[in-house]
N, C-alpha and C positions, 0 to 999 in steps of 0.2 A: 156752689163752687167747692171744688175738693181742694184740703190745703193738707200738702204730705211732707212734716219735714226731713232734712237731712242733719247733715253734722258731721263732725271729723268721723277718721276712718280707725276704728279698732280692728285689732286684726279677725276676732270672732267673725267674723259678717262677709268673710272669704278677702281674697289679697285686696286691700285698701281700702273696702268697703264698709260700711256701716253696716250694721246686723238689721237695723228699720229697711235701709235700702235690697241689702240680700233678698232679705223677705218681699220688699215689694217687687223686686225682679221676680221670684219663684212664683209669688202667688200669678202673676202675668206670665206664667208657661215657662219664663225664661232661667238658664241653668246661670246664677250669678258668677260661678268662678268663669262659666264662658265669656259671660259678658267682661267681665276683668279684664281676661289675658288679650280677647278682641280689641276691648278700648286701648290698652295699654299699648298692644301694635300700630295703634292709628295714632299714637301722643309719640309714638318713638317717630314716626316718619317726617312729623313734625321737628324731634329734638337729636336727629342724628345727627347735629353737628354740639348738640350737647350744649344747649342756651336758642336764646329766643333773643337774639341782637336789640332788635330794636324796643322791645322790654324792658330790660335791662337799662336801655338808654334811656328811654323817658319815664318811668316810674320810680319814684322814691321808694328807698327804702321803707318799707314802715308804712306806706300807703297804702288806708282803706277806703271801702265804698260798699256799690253794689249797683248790681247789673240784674236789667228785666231782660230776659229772652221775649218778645213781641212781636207778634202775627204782622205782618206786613200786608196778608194778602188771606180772605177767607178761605176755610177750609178745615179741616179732622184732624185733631191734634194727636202723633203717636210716639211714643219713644222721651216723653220725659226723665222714664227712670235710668236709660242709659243714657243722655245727655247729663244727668247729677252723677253720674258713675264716670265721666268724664271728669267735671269738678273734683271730685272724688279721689280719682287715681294722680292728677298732674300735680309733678313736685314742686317742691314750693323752692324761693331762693338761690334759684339756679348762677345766678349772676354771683353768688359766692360760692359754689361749688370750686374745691380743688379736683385736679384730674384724677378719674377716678381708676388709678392705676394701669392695669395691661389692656383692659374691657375694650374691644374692639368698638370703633365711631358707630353709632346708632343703634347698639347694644343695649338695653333696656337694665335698669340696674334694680335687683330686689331690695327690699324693705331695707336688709343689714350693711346691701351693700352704697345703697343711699345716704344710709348713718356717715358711713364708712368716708364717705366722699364729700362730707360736709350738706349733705341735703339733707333735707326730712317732707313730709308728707305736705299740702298746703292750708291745710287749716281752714278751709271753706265752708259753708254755710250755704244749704239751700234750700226752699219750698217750692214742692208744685202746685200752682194755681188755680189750674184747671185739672180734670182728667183725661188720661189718655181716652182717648174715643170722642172726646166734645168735639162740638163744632164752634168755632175761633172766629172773629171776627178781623178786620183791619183795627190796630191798634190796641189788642187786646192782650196785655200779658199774661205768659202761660207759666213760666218759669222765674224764681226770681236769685239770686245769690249773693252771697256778702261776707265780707274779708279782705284778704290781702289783693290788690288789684294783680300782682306782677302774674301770681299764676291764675287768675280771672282771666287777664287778656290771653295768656299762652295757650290756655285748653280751649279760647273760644272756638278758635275757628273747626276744630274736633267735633267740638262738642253741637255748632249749628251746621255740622256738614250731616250730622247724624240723625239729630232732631228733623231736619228739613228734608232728608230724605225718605223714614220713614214716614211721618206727617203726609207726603206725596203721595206714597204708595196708599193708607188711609185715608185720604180723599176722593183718589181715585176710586179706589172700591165703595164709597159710598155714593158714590157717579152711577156707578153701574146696580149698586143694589135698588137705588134709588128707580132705576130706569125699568125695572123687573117687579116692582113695588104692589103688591097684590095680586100679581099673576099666581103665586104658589112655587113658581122656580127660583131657586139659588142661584148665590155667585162663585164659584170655586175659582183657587188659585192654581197654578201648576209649580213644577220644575222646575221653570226657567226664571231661577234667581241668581242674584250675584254671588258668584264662588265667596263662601266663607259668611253670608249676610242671611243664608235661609232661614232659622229662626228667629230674627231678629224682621226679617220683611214681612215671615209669613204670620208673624205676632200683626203687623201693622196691616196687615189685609184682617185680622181678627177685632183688629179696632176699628177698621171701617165698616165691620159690619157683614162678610163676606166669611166665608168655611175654607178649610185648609183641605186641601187634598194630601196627598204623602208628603211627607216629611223624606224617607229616603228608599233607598227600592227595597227595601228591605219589609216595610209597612205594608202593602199591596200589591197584586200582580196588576199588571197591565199591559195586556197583550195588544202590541201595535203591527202596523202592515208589516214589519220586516220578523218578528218575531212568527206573525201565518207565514212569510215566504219560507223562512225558515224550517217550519213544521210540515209544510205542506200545503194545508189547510187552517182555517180558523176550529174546526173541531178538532184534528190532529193538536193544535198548541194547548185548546181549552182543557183536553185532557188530558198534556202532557204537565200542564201547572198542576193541576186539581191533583194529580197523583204524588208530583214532588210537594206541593204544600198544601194538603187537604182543609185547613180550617183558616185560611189566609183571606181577606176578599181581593175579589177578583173582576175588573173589568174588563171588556174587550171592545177595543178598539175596529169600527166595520164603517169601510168605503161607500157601501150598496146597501140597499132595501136587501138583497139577496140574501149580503151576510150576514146580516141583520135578524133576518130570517134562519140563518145557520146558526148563529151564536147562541136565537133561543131553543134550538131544537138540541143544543149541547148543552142546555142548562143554565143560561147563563144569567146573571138578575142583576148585571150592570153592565150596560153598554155605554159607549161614545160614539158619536155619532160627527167623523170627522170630516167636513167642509161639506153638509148636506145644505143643498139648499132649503129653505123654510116650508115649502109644501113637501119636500121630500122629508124633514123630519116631524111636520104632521102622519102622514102617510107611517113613519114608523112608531107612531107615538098609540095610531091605530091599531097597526101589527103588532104593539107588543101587548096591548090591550092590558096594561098594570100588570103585567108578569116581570119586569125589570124595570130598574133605573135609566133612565134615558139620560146622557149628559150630551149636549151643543159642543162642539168645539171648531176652530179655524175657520179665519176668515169673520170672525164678530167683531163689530162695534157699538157703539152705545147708540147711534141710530137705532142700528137694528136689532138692538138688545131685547126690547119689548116686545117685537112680532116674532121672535125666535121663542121667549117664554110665553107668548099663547098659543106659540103650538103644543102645549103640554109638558115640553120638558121637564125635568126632574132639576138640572143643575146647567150652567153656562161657565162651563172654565176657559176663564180669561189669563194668559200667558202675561199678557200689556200691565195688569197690576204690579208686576213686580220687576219686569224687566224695562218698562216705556214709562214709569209713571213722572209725570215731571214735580221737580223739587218743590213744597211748599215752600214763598219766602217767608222769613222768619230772620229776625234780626235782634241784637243784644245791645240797647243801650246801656252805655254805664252811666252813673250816678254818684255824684258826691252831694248830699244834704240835699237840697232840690233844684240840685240843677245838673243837665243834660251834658256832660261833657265828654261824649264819643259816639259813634252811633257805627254797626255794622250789617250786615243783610246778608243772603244767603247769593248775591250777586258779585259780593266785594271779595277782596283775597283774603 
């Protein structure tokens, strides 16, 4: 069992963050000022009206505890460290905050201007239990936290919308890797993420176990049917990239056995292979006879994930990981000494 603590937030460690947390965000691919300003817009959507009402109204002053985030439901645990980055960023003492001058309602206030308005940062405490990428059971805590309860309850529901969704996406892909398991073929992710959450999903498809395809178009060519219509041809486009970015890699995208057949006679040593049927992408798996990557794509599912990688493929990029994955649930009891007095899920508001 991995245990990673947290701690309040110096500023060294990027805005709010702890310098152990920074680090454990980078060493996991991820840029931690990103993660910051990210969390911090998902805690303002919560606090644009500047408090957390019913906090305020049932928690005491001066009230501590501590809260298990806990598996509800089996599955691939991912995104601990932005869920502590959540704890992390949520201000503490909101319910005595004075108005914080001109700041427009749901305007997110920095460090000085927090001071400034009678806040300060919350003062939280956290360990991760588990590591990202384990596999979780029902009832099995992954996360735990402890401190002041008021900004514990405020950042929850943030902090399990985030946890429980990347978690999803890292289950899912270990569905599919799973389903592919010995054939020799991959699981790629694609594109199609949620605006604003790409590194952060395509981290959690890295924790179930599954390869990232581009990051942004800027990383790889990838020549699709409207890019040949455009050119002309799938050879007209292959060597209109290859001249504009000669040392780029480069896939292309082919409907047919045909272009299949054109793509390798332009050189090309990655193909995609979109919505072939499973003897049709044997049949090219033939044709290309180890001279390219062959990747699966449209129209897969996990049925028929494993008769598509013994046709030989090289890769199966799965869109569904990151756009269809369903939420793990995952819920936050809280705790005073040993007893259970609040419980939340990835169902409840």
């Amino acid at each position: 069992m991995s245990k990673v603590p947290g701690g309040p937030a110096p500023a060294e460690g990027g805005p709010g963050l702890t310098i152990s947390l920074a680090e454990r965000l980078r060493s996991a691919g991820l840029d931690p000022v990103a993660v910051a300003g990210f969390v911090t817009a998902a805690l303002t959507e919560d606090l644009a009206g500047g408090s957390d009402v019913t906090t305020a109204a049932t928690v005491g002053t001066g009230a501590t505890g501590r809260a298990d985030l806990v598996a509800r439901s089996a599955g691939v645990v991912a995104g601990l460290g932005v869920a502590a980055a959540v704890f992390a960023l949520v201000p503490g003492n909101l319910d005595q905050a004075s108005p914080a001058g001109s700041k427009p309602a749901g305007a997110w206030l920095d460090r000085a201007e927090l001071h400034g308005a009678g806040l300060d940062w919350a003062g939280l405490d956290w360990a991760e239990l588990v590591a990202d990428g384990d596999q979780v059971v029902p009832g099995q805590p992954v996360l735990r936290v402890t401190g002041p309860i008021g900004p514990m309850l405020t950042a929850e529901r943030t902090a399990l919308n985030l946890l429980c969704h990347l978690s999803g996406v890292a289950t899912l892909t270990r569905q599919w890797v799973d389903a592919v398991a010995g054939t020799g073929a991959r699981i790629r992710d694609t594109r199609k993420t949620t605006p604003g959450m790409r590194a952060l999903e395509k981290y959690a498809v890295r924790c179930g176990g599954g390869l990232n395809h581009r990051m942004a178009l800027s990383d790889a060519a990838l020549i699709k049917d409207n890019h040949v219509a455009a050119a002309g041809s799938v050879a007209a486009a292959f060597a209109a990239v290859r001249r504009q970015a000669p040392g780029l890699p480069l896939e292309v995208e082919c409907d047919t056995l045909d272009q299949v057949a054109e793509a390798l006679a332009a050189g090309a040593d990655q193909i995609l292979l979109d919505n072939f049927s499973v003897p049709d992408m044997a049949a090219a798996v033939a044709l290309t006879g180890g001279r390219a990557r062959l990747e699966a794509s449209g129209g897969l599912t996990l049925a028929t994930a494993r008769a598509v990688a013994e046709t030989g493929v090289d890769y199966l990029a799965v869109g569904a990981l990151t756009h269809s994955a369903p939420a793990l649930d995952i819920g936050l009891d809280l705790v005073r000494g040993s007893d259970t007095i609040g419980t939340a899920d990835a169902t409840g508001d």
